[in-house]
C-alpha positions in Angstrom: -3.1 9.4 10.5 -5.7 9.6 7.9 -4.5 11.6 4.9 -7.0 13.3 3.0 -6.5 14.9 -0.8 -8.3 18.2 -1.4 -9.3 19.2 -4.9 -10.7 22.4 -5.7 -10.9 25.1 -8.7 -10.8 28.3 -6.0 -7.1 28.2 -4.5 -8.2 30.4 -1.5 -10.7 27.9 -1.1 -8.9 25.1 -1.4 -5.9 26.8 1.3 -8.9 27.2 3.6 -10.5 23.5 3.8 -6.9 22.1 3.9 -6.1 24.3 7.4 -9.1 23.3 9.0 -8.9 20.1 8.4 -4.8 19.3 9.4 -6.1 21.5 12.2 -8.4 18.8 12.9 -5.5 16.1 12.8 -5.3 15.1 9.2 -2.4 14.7 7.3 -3.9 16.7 3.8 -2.6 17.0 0.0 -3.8 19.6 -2.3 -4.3 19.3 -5.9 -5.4 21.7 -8.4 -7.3 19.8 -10.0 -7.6 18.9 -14.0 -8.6 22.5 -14.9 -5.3 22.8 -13.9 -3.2 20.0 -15.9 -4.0 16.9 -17.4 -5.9 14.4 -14.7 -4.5 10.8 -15.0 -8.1 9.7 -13.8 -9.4 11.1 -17.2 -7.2 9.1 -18.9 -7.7 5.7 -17.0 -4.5 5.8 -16.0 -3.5 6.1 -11.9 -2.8 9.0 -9.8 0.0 9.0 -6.9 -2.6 11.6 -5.1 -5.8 9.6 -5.4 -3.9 6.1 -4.8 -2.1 7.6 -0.9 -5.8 9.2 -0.2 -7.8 7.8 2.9 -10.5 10.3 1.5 -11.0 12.6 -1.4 -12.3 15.8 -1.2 -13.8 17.3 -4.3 -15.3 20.7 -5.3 -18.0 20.0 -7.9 -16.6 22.5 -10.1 -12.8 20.9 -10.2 -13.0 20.3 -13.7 -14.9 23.1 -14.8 -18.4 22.0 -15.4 -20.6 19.7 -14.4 -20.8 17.4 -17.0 -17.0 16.7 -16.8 -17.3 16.6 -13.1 -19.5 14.2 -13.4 -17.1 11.7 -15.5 -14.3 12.9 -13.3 -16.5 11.3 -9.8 -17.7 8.5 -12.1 -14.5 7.2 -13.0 -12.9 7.9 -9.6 -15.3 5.8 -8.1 -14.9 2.7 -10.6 -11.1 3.0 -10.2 -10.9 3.1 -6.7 -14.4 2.4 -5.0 -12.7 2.0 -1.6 -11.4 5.6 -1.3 -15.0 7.5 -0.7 -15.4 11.2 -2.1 -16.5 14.2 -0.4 -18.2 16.3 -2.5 -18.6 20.1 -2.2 -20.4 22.3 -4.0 -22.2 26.0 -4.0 -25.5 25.3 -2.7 -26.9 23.2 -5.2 -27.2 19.4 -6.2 -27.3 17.9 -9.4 -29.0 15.5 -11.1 -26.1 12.9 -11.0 -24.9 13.5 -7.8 -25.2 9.7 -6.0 -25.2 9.1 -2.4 -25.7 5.0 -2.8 -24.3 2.7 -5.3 -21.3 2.3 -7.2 -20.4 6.0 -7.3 -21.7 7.7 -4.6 -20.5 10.6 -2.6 -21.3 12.5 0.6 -22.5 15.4 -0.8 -21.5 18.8 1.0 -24.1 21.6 -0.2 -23.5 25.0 0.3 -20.8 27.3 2.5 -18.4 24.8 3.8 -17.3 25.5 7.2 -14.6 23.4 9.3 -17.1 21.7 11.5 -19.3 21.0 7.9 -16.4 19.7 6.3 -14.9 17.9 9.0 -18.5 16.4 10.1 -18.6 15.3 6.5 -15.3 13.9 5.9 -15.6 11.6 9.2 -19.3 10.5 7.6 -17.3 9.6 4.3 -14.6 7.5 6.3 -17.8 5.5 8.3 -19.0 4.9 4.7 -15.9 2.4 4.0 -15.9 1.2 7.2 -13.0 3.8 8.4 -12.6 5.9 11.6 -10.5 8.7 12.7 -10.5 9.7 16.1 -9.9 13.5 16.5 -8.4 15.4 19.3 -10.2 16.5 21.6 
């Protein structure tokens, strides 16, 4: 089963993409995020979470501004560049979002809804070469 890691800044938010997708099948991990605590990531150091993810799923605003969400994705990617990122955010893209190259992401712009997210967490698994097949 492919186990996904959702991070997000909005709890309720966060509740709602981790229902729809283990109703989808996945096996799914919630994290607060490093608004929350300190982020091992930051720090170069591994993260249980991020190390037993198939697939990451971040809100751009995890860490509280863009800038630091930037370094956040940056870093994720360098550390583990076979786990691919989902990233969600309000409507709007940013300068340093990347959808090629060494720290790209599938970007998920605006409202998420389950067949959104889901639709862009099995475009993130094709990315690395991995497939989940859902139930009908």
């Amino acid at each position: 089963m492919t186990h996904v890691v959702v991070v997000h800044h909005d709890g309720d938010m966060a509740d709602q993409e981790c229902d729809w997708l283990r109703q989808a099948g996945f096996s799914v991990e919630q994290c607060a995020g490093p608004q929350h605590g300190p982020c091992p990531i930051l720090y170069g150091k591994p993260c249980p979470a991020v190390e037993s993810a198939d697939v990451l799923v971040y809100d751009v605003w995890s860490s509280g501004d863009s800038e630091s969400e930037r370094n956040l994705i940056e870093q994720m990617r360098e550390q583990h560049p076979e786990t691919p990122i989902v990233l969600t955010s309000p409507g709007m893209e940013f300068e340093w979002e990347r959808t090629t190259g060494v720290h790209a992401v599938v970007p998920l712009d605006g409202a998420p809804s389950a067949p959104s997210l889901i639709e862009a967490v099995q475009r993130a698994l094709a990315s690395v070469g991995k497939h989940e097949v859902l139930p009908a």
